[in-house]
C-alpha positions as a Markdown table, in Angstrom:
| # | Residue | x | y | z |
|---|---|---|---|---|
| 1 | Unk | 0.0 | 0.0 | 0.0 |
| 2 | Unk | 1.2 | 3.3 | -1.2 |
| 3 | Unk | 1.3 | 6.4 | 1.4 |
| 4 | Unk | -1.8 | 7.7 | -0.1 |
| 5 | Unk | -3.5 | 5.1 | 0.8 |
| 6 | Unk | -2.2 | 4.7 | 4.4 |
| 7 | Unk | -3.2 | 7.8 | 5.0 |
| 8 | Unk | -7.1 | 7.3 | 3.4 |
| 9 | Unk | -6.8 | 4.3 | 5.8 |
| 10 | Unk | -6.0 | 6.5 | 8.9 |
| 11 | Unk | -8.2 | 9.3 | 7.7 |
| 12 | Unk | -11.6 | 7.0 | 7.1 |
| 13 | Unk | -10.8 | 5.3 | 10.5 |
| 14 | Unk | -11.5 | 8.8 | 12.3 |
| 15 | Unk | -13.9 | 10.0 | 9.7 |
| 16 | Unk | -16.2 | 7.4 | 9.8 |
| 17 | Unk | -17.6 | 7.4 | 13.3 |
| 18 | Unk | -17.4 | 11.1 | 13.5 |
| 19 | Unk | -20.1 | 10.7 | 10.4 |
| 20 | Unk | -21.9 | 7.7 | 11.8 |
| 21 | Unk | -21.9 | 9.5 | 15.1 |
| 22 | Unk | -25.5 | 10.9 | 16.4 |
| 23 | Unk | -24.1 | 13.6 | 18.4 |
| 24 | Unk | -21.3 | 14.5 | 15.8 |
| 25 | Unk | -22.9 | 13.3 | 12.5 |
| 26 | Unk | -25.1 | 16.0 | 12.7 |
| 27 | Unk | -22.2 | 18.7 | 12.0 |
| 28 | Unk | -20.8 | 17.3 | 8.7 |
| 29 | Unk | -23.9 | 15.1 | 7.3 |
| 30 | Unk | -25.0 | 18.3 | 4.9 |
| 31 | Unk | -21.7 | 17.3 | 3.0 |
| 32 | Unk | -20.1 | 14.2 | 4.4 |
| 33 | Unk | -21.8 | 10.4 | 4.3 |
| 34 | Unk | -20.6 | 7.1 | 4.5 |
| 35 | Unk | -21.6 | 4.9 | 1.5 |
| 36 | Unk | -21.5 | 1.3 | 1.4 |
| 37 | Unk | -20.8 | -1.2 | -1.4 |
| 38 | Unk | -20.1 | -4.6 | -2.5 |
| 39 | Unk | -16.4 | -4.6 | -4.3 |
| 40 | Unk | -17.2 | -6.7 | -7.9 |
| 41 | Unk | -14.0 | -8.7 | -8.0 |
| 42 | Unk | -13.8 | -9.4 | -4.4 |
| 43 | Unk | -17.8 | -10.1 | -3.0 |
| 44 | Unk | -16.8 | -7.9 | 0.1 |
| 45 | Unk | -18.6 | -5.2 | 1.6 |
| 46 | Unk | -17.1 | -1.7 | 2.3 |
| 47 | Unk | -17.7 | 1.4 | 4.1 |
| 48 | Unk | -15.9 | 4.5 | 3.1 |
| 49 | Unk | -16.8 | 8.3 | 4.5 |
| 50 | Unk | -17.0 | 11.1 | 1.1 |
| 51 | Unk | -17.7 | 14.2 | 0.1 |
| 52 | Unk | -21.2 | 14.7 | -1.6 |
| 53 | Unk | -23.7 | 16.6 | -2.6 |
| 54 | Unk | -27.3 | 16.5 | -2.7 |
| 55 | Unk | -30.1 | 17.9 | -5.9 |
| 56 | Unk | -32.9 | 16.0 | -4.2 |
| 57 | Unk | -32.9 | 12.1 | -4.9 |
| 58 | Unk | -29.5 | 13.0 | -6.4 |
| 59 | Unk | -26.0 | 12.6 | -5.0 |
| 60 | Unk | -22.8 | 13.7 | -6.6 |
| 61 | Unk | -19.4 | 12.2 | -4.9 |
| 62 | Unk | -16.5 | 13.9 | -6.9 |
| 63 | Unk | -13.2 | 11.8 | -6.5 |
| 64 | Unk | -10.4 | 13.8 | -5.4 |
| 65 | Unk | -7.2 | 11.8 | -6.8 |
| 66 | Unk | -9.2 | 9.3 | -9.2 |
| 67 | Unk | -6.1 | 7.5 | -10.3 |
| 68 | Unk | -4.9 | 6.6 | -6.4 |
| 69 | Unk | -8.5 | 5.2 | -5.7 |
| 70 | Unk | -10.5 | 2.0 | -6.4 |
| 71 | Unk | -13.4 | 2.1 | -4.5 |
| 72 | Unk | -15.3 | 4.2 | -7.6 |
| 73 | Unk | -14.4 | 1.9 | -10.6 |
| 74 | Unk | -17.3 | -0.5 | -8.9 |
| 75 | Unk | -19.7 | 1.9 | -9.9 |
| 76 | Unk | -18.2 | 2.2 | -14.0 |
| 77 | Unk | -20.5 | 0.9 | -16.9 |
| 78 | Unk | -23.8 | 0.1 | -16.1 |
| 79 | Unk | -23.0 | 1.1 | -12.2 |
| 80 | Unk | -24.0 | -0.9 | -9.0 |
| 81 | Unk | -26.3 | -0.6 | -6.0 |
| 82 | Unk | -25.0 | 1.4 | -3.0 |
| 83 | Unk | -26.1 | 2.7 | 0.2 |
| 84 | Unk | -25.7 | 5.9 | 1.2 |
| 85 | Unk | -26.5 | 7.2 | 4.8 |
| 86 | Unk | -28.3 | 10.4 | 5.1 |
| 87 | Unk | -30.1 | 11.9 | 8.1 |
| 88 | Unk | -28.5 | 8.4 | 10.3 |
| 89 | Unk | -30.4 | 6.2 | 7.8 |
| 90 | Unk | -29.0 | 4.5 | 5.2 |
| 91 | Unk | -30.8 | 4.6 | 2.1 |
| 92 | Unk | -30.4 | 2.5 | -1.1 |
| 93 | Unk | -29.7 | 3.7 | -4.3 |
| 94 | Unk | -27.8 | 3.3 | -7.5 |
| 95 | Unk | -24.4 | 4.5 | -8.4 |
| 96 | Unk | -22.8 | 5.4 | -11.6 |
| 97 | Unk | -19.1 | 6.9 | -11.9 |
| 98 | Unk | -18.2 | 8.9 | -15.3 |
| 99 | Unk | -14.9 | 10.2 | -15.5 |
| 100 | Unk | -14.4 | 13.5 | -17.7 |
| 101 | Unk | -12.1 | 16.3 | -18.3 |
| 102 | Unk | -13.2 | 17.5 | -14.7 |
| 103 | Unk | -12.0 | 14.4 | -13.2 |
| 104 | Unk | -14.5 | 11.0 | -11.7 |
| 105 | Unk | -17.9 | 11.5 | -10.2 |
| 106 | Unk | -20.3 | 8.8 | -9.0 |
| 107 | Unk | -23.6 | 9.9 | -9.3 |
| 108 | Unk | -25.8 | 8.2 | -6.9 |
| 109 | Unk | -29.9 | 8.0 | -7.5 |
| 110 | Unk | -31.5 | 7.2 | -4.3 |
| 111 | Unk | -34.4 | 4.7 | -4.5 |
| 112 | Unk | -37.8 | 6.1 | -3.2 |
């Protein structure tokens, strides 16, 4: 594992519970979540804290450093389920990434 990573490593281990947090999650959940997914290759479940925001039914994660992450090349092609907590309640929803001239987005539709 590369320093980036160990750092992302350090980083979502604080991150996470401050997010998941009731007391605390309430500060940062207008632009933090954790979203969870299935990784294709490996069948295993993950939980990573990100940046978003919200249109409505509508989530947009950008990527910051697309080509030192994995976690959003699950979502490429057709895209794959995901659950996204908002409001301490993880909804379902569907993820997509593109990846542009701006960099990678997942866009996320959450299910009603």
């Amino acid at each position: 594992m590369g320093m980036v990573q160990n750092v992302a490593a350090v980083v979502n281990t604080v991150v996470r519970p401050l997010v998941a947090s009731p007391r605390w999650g309430r500060l940062v959940d207008r632009w933090m979540t954790v979203v969870t997914y299935t990784g294709r290759r490996s069948g295993r479940t993950f939980s990573i804290p990100v940046g978003y925001r919200r249109d409505g039914d509508e989530l947009t994660i950008a990527v910051e450093m697309p080509d030192r992450k994995n976690w959003w090349r699950n979502f490429t092609g057709e895209g794959a389920p995901i659950l996204v907590r908002l409001g301490g309640v993880d909804r379902a929803g569907h993820g997509t990434a593109r990846r542009d001239d701006q960099g990678v987005r997942v866009s996320v539709r959450l299910s009603v």
